[in-house]
C-alpha positions in Angstrom: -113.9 -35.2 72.0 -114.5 -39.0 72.5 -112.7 -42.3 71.7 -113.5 -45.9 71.9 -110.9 -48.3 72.3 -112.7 -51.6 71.5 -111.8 -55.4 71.5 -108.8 -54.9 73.8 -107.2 -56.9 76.6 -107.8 -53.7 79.9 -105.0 -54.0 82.5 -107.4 -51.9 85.5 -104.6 -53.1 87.7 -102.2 -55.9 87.7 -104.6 -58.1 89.7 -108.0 -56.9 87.4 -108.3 -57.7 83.9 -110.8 -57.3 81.1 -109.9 -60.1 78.8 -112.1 -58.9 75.8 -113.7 -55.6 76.3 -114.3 -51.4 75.5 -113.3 -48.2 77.0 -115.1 -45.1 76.5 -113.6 -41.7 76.8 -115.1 -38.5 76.9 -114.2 -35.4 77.9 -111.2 -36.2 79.4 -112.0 -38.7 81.3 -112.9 -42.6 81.4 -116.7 -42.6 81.5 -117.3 -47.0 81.4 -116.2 -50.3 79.3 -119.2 -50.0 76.9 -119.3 -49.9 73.5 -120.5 -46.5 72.1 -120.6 -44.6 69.1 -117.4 -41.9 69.1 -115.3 -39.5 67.3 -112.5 -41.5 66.7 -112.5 -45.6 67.4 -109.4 -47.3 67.9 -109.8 -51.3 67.2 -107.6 -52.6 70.1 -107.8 -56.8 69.3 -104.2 -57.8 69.4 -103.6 -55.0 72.5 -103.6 -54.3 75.9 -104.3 -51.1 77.5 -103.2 -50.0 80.7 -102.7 -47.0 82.8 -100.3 -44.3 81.4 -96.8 -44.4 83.3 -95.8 -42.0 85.9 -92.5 -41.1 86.2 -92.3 -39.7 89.6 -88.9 -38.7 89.9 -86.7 -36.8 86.9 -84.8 -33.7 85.6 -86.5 -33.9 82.3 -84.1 -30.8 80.9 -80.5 -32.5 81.7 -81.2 -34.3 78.3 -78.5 -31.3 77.7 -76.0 -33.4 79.6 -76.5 -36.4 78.4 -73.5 -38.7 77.9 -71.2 -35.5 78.8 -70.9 -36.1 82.6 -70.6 -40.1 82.9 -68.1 -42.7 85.1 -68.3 -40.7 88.3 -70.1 -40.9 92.2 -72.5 -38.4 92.7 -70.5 -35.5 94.7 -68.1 -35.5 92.0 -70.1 -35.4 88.9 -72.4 -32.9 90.3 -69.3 -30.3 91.4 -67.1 -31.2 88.6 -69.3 -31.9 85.7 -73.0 -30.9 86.3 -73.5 -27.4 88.6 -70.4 -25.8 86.1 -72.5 -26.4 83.1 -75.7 -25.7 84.1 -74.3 -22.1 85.2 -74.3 -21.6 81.6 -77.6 -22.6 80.9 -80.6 -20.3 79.7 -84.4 -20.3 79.5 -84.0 -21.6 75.1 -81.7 -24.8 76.4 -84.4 -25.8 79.1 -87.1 -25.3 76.7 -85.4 -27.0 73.7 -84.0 -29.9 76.3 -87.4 -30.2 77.8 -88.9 -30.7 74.4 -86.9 -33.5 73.6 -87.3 -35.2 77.0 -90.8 -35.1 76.8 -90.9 -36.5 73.2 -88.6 -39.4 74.5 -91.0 -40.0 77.8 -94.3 -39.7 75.6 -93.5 -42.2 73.0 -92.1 -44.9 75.7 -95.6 -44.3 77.2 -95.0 -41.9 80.3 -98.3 -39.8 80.6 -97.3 -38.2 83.9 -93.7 -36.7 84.9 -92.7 -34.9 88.4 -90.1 -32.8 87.5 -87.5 -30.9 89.0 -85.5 -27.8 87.4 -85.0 -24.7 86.8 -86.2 -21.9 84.3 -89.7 -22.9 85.2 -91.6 -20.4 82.6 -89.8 -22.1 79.1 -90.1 -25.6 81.8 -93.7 -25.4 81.9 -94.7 -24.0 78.2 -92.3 -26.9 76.6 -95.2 -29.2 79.2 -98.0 -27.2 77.6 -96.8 -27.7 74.2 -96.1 -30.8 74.3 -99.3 -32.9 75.7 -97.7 -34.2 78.6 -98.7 -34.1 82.4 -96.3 -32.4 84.6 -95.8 -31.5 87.8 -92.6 -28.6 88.0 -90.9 -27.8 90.5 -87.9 -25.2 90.8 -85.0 -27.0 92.6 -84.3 -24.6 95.6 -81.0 -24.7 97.2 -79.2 -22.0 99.5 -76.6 -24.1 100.8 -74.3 -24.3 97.9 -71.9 -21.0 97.0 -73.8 -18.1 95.1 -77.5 -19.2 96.6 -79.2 -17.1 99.5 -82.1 -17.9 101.5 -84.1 -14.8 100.6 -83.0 -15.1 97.0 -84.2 -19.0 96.7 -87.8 -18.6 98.3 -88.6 -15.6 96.0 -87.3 -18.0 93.2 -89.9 -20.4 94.4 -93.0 -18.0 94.4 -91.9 -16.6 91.1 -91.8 -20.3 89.8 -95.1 -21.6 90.9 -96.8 -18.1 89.1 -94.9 -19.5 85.7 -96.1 -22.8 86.3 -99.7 -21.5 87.0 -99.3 -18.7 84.3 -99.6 -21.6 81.2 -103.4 -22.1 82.4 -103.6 -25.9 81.5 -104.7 -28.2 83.4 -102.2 -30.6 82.9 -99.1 -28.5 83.6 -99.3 -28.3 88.3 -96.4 -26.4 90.5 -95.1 -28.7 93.1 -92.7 -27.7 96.3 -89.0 -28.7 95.5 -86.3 -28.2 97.7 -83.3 -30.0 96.2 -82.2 -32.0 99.3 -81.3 -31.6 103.3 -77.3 -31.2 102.1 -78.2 -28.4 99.8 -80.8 -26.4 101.7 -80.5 -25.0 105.0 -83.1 -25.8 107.8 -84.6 -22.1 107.4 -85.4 -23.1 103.6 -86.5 -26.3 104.1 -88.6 -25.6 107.0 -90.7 -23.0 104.6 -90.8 -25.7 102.0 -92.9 -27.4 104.0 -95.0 -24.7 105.3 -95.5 -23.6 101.1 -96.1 -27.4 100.8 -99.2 -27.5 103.1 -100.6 -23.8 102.8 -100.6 -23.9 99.1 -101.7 -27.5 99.1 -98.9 -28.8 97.0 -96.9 -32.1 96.4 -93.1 -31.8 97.3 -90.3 -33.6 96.1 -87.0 -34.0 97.7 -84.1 -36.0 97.4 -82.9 -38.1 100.7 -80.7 -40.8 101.4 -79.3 -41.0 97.9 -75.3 -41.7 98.5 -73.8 -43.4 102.2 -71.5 -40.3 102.3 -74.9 -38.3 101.7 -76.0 -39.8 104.9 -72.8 -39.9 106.5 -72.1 -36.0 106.6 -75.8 -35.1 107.4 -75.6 -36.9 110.5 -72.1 -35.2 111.6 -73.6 -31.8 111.2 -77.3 -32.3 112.3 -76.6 -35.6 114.6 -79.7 -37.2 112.9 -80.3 -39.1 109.5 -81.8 -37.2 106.8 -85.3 -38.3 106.9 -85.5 -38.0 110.6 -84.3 -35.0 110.2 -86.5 -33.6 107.8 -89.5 -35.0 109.3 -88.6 -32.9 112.6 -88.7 -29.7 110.6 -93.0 -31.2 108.8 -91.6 -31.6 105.8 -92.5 -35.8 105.7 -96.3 -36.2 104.9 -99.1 -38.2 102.4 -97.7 -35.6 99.6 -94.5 -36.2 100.0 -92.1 -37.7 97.4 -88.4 -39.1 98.9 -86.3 -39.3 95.8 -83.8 -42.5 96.1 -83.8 -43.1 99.6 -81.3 -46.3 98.7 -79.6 -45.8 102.2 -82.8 -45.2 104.7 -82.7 -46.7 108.3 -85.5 -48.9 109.8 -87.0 -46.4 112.0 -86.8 -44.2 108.8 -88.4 -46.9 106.8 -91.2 -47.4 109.4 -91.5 -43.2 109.6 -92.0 -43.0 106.2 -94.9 -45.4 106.1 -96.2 -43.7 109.2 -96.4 -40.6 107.5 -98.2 -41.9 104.3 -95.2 -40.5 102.0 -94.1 -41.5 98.7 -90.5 -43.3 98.2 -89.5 -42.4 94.3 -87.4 -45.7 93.5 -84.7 -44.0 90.8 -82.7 -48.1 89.8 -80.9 -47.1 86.8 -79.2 -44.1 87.9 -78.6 -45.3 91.3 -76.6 -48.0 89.6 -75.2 -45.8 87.3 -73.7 -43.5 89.6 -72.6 -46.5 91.8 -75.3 -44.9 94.5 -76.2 -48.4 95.9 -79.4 -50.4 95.7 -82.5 -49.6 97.5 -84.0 -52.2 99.4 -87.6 -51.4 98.0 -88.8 -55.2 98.8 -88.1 -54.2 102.7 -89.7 -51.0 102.0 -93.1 -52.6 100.4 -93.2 -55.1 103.5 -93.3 -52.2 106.4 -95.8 -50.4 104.0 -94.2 -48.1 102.5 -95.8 -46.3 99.0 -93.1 -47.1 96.3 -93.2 -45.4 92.9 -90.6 -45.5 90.4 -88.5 -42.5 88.4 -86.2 -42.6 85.7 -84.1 -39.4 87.9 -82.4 -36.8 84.8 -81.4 -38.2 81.2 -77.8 -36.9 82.8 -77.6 -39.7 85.5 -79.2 -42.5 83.9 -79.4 -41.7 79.7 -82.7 -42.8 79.2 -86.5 -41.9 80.3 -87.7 -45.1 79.7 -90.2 -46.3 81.9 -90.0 -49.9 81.0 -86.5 -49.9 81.3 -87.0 -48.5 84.4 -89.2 -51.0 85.3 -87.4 -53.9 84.5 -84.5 -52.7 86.1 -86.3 -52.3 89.3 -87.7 -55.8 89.1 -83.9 -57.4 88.3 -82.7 -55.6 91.6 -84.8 -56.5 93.9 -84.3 -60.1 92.8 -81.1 -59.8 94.0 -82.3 -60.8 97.1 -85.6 -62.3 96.5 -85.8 -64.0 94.1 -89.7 -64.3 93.7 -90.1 -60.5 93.8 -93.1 -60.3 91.6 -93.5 -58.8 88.6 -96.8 -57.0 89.4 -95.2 -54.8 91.9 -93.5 -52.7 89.4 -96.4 -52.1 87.5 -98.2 -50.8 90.4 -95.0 -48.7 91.1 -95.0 -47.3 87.9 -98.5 -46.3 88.2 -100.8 -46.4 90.7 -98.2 -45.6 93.4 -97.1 -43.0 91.6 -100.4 -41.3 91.6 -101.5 -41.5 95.3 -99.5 -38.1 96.4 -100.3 -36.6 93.2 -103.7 -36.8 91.9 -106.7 -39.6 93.1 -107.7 -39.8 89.3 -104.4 -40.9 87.8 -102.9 -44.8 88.1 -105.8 -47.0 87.3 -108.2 -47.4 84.6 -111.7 -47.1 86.1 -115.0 -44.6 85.3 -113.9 -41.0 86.6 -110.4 -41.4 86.2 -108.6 -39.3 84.1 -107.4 -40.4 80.0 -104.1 -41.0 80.5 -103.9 -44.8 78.6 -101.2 -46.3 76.6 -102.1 -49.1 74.3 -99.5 -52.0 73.3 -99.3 -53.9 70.6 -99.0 -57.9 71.8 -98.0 -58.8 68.5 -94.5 -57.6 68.3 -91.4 -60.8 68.4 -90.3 -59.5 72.2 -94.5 -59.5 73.0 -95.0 -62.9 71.9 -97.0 -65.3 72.4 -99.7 -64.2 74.4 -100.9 -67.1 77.0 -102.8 -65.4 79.8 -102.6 -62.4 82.2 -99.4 -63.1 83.9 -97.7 -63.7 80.9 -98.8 -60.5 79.7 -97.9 -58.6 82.9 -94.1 -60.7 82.9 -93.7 -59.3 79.8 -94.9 -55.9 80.2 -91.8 -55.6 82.6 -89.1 -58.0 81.2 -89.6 -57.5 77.5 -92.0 -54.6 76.4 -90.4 -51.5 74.7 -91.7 -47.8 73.8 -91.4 -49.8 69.9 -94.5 -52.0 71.1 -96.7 -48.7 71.7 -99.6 -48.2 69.6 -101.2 -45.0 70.9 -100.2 -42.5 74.0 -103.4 -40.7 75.6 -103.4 -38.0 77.7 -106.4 -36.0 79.2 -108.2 -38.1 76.5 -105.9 -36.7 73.6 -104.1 -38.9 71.5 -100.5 -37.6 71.9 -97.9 -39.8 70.8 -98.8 -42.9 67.9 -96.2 -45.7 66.7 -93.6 -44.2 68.7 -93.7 -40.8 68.0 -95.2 -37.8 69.9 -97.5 -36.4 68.3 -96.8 -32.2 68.7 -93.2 -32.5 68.8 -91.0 -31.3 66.3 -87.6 -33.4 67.4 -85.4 -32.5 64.7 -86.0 -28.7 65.1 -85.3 -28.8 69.0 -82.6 -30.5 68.5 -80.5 -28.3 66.1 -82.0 -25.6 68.0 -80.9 -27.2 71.3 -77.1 -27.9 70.2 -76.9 -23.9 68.6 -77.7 -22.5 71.7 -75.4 -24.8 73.8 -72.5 -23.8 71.0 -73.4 -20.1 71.8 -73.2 -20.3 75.8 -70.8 -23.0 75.9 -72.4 -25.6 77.5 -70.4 -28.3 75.0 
């Protein structure tokens, strides 16, 4: 299949611009900005197109929770509210759940998601159904009541197989330990062994509360990253999800290593977590993405949201924190320990393209690139989306995903949580 977008406004980067121009795609990937005859033409004049958005850090599922567990720090509202419930969960609430989150991610223009959950067979088939690109990874954890070592790594293995098991392309396993106050050094010392001999990205989360960081230290007398790096698991695929409370020497290890910080602003807020420092981060050279974290701890998987958020905070304390950085967060960055292909529209790469409409009242008026770029972050909404490719398939149109049935996942969603009683 191929598609021509023509007459648009092509955001490569944030710093490269097409003002007027075409982009080819065939078979799944970008092949040049010439015009060509195609299978379906899109007239972009009034647009611009830019890379899809990655979303590097979420729990796609907890869309279950939403607005259930809310007004509490993060200890509390994952002992209280959160772990109960999801012992009631099944394979149809995650698949149902997942459905709906990926509907919700497509049509605000998030091509790519790094997910972390559980029931990773329904997980990865609501992924294949859906059109979006995933990486899954089951959250692994012997450190809490009820979880064993043994237990959680042959959890892991059977989880990658489901993952692999839906044959597409789009739909990738990824290493996932929950976090160094949930996993015990045994468990996360073979995360990172899985993480290199299987070649595999992996996502855990560090540094997310003071107390977080505060405890850690008591029992292994180092900070989390420190300690996690001792044990290999801090590399160039590495995603740290949150990191708000990172030291210096952790800052300047992080870059070292080439690893990924996975900025998470709304639900670091929301939670009352604190406020990452990313501007201090992006000076030592660190690799900052940006995640929406679970629909649970932040409500929404908006990626421009997201954005602007992250742009707000940092402004904070530096005021001319530019606008640009945010949208090479939420693309680009994301991509580097995931996939060389993905972040940037250039021949080779893959089809994953979103295409907004410049004309809406919060769009307008157009001026120049900057403009364009200021408003992508401040005032741009899924609303504004025209068309959501991914792997060259249009997937989502006029804010709606395309293969989605929302109103049948949801009825189906809310039955099942009635019957186990998740409510």
């Amino acid at each position: 299949m191929s598609i021509l977008i023509k007459n648009a406004k092509l955001l490569l980067t944030p710093t490269k611009t097409i003002e007027k121009g075409n982009l080819y795609i065939e078979d799944k990937k970008i092949v040049d900005f010439k015009k060509h005859s195609a299978d379906t033409v899109i007239d972009a004049s009034d647009h611009v197109v830019m890379p899809g958005l990655i979303n590097a850090h979420t729990h796609i599922p907890m869309v279950f929770l939403r607005g259930l567990a809310e007004d509490l720090p993060l200890k509390q509202w994952l002992e209280k509210e959160v772990w109960p419930r999801e012992k009631k969960v099944n394979g149809k609430i995650v698949y149902h759940a997942a459905l709906l989150g990926m509907a919700e991610a497509l049509a605000s223009g998030t091509t790519s998601i790094v997910d972390m959950y559980f029931f990773q067979k329904e997980l990865a088939t609501a992924a294949k159904e859906s059109g979006i690109r995933a990486w899954l990874g089951y959250g692994s954890m012997d450190g809490v009541p009820s979880s064993e070592l043994d237990t959680e790594i042959k959890n892991e293995r059977a989880a990658i197989r489901a993952v692999m098991d839906t044959g597409s392309e789009r739909v990738m396993p990824i290493i996932s330990p929950h976090s160094p106050y949930t996993c015990s050094k045994e468990l996360l010392i073979h995360s990172g062994e899985a993480s290199k001999e299987l070649n595999l990205p992996l996502q855990i989360h560090v540094s997310e509360t003071k107390d977080e960081v505060k405890q850690l230290r008591k029992v292994v007398g180092k900070p989390p990253l420190k300690y996690l790096d001792t044990l290999g698991l801090i590399g160039p695929r590495t995603i740290i999800a949150h990191g708000v409370w990172l030291t210096p020497g952790e800052v300047m290890l992080t870059s070292k290593r080439g690893a990924t910080l996975a900025h998470c602003p709304v639900s670091n807020f929301k939670l009352g977590s604190g406020i990452a420092p990313i501007h201090k981060y992006i000076e030592k050279g660190m690799n900052v993405a940006l995640g929406t974290d679970g629909p649970a701890s932040n409500n929404s998987l908006n990626m421009f949201e997201e954005m602007k958020v992250a742009a707000l905070g940092q402004k904070l304390s530096v005021p001319d924190f530019a606008s640009r950085k945010v949208i090479d967060m939420a693309t680009v960055n994301g991509a580097r320990p995931l996939d060389g292909q993905l972040g940037e529209l250039k021949p080779g790469n893959k089809a994953d393209i979103i295409i907004m409409n410049l004309n809406g009242p919060n769009m307008a008026p157009v001026v120049n690139k900057t403009q364009i770029i200021n408003n992508l972050v401040y005032g741009a909404r899924g609303s504004n989306l025209s068309h959501v490719i991914v792997n060259g398939e249009v997937v989502a149109k006029d804010g709606r995903a395309l293969r989605i049935d929302v109103e049948k996942s949801s009825r189906l969603l809310l039955k099942e949580m009635d019957k186990r009683g998740v409510l």
